[in-house]
N, C-alpha and C positions, 0 to 999 in steps of 0.2 A: 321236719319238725313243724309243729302248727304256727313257730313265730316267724313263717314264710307266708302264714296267710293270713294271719293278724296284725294289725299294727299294735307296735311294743308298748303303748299307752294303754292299749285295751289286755293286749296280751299278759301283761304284767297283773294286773292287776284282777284279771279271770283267776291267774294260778293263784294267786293270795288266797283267793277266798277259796278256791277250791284246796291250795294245802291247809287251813285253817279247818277246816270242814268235811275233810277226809273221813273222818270215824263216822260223822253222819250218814254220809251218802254210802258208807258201806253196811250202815244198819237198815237203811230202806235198800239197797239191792239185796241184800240175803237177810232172811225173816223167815218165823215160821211158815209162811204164805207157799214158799220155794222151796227150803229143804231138802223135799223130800223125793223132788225133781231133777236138784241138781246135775249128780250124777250125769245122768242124759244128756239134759241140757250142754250142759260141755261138754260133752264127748262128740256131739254130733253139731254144735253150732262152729267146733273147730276143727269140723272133718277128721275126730281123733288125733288129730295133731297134740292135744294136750297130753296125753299119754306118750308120746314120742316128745315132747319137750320134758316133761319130769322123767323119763328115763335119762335125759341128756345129764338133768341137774343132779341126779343120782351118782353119775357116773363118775362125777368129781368128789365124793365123798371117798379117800380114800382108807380105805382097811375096816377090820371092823372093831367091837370091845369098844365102841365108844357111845359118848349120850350126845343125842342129837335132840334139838329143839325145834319141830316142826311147827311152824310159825304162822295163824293164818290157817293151818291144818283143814279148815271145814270138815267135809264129809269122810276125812281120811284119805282121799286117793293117793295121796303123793307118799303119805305115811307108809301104806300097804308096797309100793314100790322100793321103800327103802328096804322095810323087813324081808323083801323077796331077796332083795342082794345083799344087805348086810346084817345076816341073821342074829348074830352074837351081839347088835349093839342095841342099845336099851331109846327109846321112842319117847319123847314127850309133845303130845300137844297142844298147840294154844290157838285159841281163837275168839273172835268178837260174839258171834252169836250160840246164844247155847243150844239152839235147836240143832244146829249143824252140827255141837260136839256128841249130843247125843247117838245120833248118826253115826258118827265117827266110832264110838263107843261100840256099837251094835255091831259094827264090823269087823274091830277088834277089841275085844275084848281085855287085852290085855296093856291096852295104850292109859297111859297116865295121861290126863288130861285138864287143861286149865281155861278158866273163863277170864280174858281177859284183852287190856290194848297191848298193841307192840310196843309204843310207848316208852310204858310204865310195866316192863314185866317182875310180876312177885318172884324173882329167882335173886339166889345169891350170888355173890361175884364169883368170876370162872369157877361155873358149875357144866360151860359144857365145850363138846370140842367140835361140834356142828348148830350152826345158826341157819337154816333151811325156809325158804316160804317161794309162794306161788301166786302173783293174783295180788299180793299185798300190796309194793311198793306205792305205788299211782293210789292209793288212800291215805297213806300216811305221814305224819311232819318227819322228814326224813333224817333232819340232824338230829331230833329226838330219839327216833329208832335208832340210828348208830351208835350215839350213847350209850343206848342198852345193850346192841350189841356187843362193844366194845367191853362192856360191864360184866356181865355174866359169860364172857367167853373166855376158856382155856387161853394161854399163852400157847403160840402155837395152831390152834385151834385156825376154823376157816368157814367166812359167810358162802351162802349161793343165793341170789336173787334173782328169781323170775318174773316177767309180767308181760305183758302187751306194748308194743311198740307202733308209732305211726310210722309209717313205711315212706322211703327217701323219694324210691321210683316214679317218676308221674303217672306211669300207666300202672304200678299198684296202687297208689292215692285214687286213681279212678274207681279200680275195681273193691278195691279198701271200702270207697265210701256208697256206693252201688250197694255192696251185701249188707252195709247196715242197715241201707232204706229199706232191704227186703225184711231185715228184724224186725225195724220199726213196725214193720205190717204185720209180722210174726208176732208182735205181742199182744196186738188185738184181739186173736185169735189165745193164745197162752197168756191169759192175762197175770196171770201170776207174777210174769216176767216182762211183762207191758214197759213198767217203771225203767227196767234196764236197759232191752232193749231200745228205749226212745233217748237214752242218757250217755250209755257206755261211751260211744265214739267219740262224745263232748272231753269226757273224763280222760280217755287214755290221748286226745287230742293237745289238751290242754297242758300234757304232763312230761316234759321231759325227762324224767325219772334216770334214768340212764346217767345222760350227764351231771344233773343233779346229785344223786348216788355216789359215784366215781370222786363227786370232789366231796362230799362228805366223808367218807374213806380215808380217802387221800389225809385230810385234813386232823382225822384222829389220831393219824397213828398206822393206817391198813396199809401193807405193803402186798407187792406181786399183786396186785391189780389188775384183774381182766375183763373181757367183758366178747362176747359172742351174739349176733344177731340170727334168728331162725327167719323158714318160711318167708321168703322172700321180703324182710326188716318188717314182720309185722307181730314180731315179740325177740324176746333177748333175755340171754343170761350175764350177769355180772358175779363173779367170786373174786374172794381175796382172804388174806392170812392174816392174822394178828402175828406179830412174830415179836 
């Protein structure tokens, strides 16, 4: 974790302003600008790996006849993975940028869809019995999201959180921060993605999210508490149950 290579003085007080400022930095990475790139973009900046992690978080969704809150949704991907395996349950998404819900829209057609933060979601209380997202965590004030999750979720009911993790190993830390310097040159070229690429590694850096999460959880009320590291700890799933 990054507070091995910062001092707690400095370190501390990076993640403040980066947890305070989460919803901006996520309006300058994804913008009309990108969109309509995405797709790609993550399929091939994570050797496809993304698609093998959101089947992973699919796969803890269990049965179907239920409504799930696809959170973060963007372009739909993780969406379209649900509908393939859990066909009878009913889909909603939500996300910060509208140009991406649009997208999403176009894909499926059939997805209910909302402009909004994680936050502060416009849903009523246990309205659903899947809490799902991808990519969110590390933008957002995390006791707030729980909140809401804890709000609008079934009794019963069970989160999955996915995102990017900084990696334990010293020899992935090397290779970790090698492929970003090559983004960084990658966005010169894709400028679209310039912003991201020179920023990401800072962000998913600074963010313990993981551990953070866990005791958010913990704290509300979330039992059976898990949490799995992929691709040698350079992302991770977390779920747990409202019971």
């Amino acid at each position: 974790m990054s507070i091995r290579t910062f001092n707690i003085h400095s370190y501390a007080m990076n993640y403040v302003i980066l947890d305070r400022n989460g919803n901006l930095i996520a309006r300058k990475f994804f913008s009309s600008l990108n969109a309509a790139s995405y797709d790609k973009i993550v399929k091939y900046t994570t050797f496809d790996k993304d698609s093998s992690w959101k089947k992973e978080m699919v796969g803890f969704i269990d049965g179907n006849n239920k409504l799930i809150l696809d959170l973060a949704c963007g372009t739909g991907i993780l969406s379209t993975f649900i509908g393939n395996v859990s066909a009878e349950s009913r889909i909603i998404g939500c996300d910060l940028t509208f140009e991406y819900l649009k997208l999403a829209k176009s894909r499926q057609s059939y997805l209910l869809l909302t402009n909004s933060l994680a936050e502060f979601l416009p849903y009523k209380d246990a309205s659903f019995d899947v809490i799902i997202s991808s990519y969110l965590a590390k933008y957002t004030e995390l006791s707030a999201m729980v909140r809401e999750h804890w709000r609008v979720l079934k009794k019963g009911g069970i989160v999955i959180i996915h995102d990017f993790t900084y990696p334990d190993a010293k020899m992935m830390k090397l290779l970790w921060h090698t492929y970003f310097q090559i983004l960084n040159q990658l966005g010169k070229v894709i400028t679209s993605w310039k912003y991201v690429f020179s920023n990401l590694d800072k962000v998913i850096q600074l963010n313990p999210w993981v551990y953070n999460l866990e005791r958010e959880l913990d704290g509300i009320g979330f039992r059976s508490i898990s949490k799995k590291y992929y691709t040698c700890g350079t992302a991770a799933i977390v779920w747990a149950r409202k019971l």
